[in-house]
N, C-alpha and C positions, 0 to 999 in steps of 0.2 A: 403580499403574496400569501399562500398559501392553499392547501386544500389538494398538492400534487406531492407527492412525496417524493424527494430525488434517490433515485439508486443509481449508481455504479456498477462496473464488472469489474475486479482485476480477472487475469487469466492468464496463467504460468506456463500452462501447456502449449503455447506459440515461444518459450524462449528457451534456452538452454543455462545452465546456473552452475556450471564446474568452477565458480568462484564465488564465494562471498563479497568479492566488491561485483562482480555482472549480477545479483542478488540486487546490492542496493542500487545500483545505477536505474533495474530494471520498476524497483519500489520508485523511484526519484520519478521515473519517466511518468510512471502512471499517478503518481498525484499531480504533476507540471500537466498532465494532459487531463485529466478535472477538473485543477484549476482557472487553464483556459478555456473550456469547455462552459464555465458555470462565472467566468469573466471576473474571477478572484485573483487578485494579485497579492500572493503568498510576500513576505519577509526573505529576501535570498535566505539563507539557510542552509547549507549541506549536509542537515541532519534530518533527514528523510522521517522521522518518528516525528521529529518537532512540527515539521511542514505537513505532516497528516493530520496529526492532533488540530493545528491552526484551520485544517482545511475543512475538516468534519465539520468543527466549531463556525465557520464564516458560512459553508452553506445553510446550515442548521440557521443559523443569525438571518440569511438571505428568504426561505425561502418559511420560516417559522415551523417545520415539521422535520420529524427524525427520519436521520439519513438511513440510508440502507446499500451493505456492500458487499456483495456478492461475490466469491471468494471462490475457483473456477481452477481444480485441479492445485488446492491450499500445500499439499505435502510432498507437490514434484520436486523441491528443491532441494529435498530429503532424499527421496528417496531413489534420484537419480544420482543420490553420490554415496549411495551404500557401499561401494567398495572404498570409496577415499573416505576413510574416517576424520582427518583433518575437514576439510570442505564440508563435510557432513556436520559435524560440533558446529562451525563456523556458519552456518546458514541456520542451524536449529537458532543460534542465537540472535542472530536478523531478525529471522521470522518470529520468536519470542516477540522481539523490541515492537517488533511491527502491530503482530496481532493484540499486543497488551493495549494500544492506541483503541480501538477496537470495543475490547471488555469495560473501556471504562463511559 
């Protein structure tokens, strides 16, 4: 393969996130739906960083070009919980784990 380059959407803006575990469930969901999607069968896993990192790496391996992932209202998770400061810290550092997957 190659010469197609695969991109991705996540997009927050369809979910609501007043917890840091609906946070991960919501990150979990959408890499399990990538990776059926592109017929990758991940490592069960329940650490949503681990199974992205594997996921980025297997399509990259699949398809010989860089992924691309399209990041689609990245700071709802934040910023819909500016009143609860707990929930707020606790999702910044999700999304930290998340988007570090990302930078590298």
């Amino acid at each position: 393969m190659g010469g197609k380059t695969p991109i991705d959407t996540l997009d927050f803006s369809s979910h609501t996130f007043n917890t840091p575990e609906k946070l991960e469930l919501s990150l979990n969901s959408f890499i399990d739906n990538i990776s059926k999607e592109y017929s990758i069968n991940l490592p069960d896993n329940d650490l949503y960083v681990d199974k992205f990192s594997e996921l980025i790496k297997r399509i990259y391996e699949k398809f010989n070009e860089q992924v691309v992932i399209l990041v689609d209202e990245y700071d709802l998770p934040i910023i819909d919980n500016l009143s609860n400061k707990e929930v707020l810290e606790e999702n910044k550092e999700v999304l930290r784990s998340f988007y570090r997957v990302l930078k590298n």
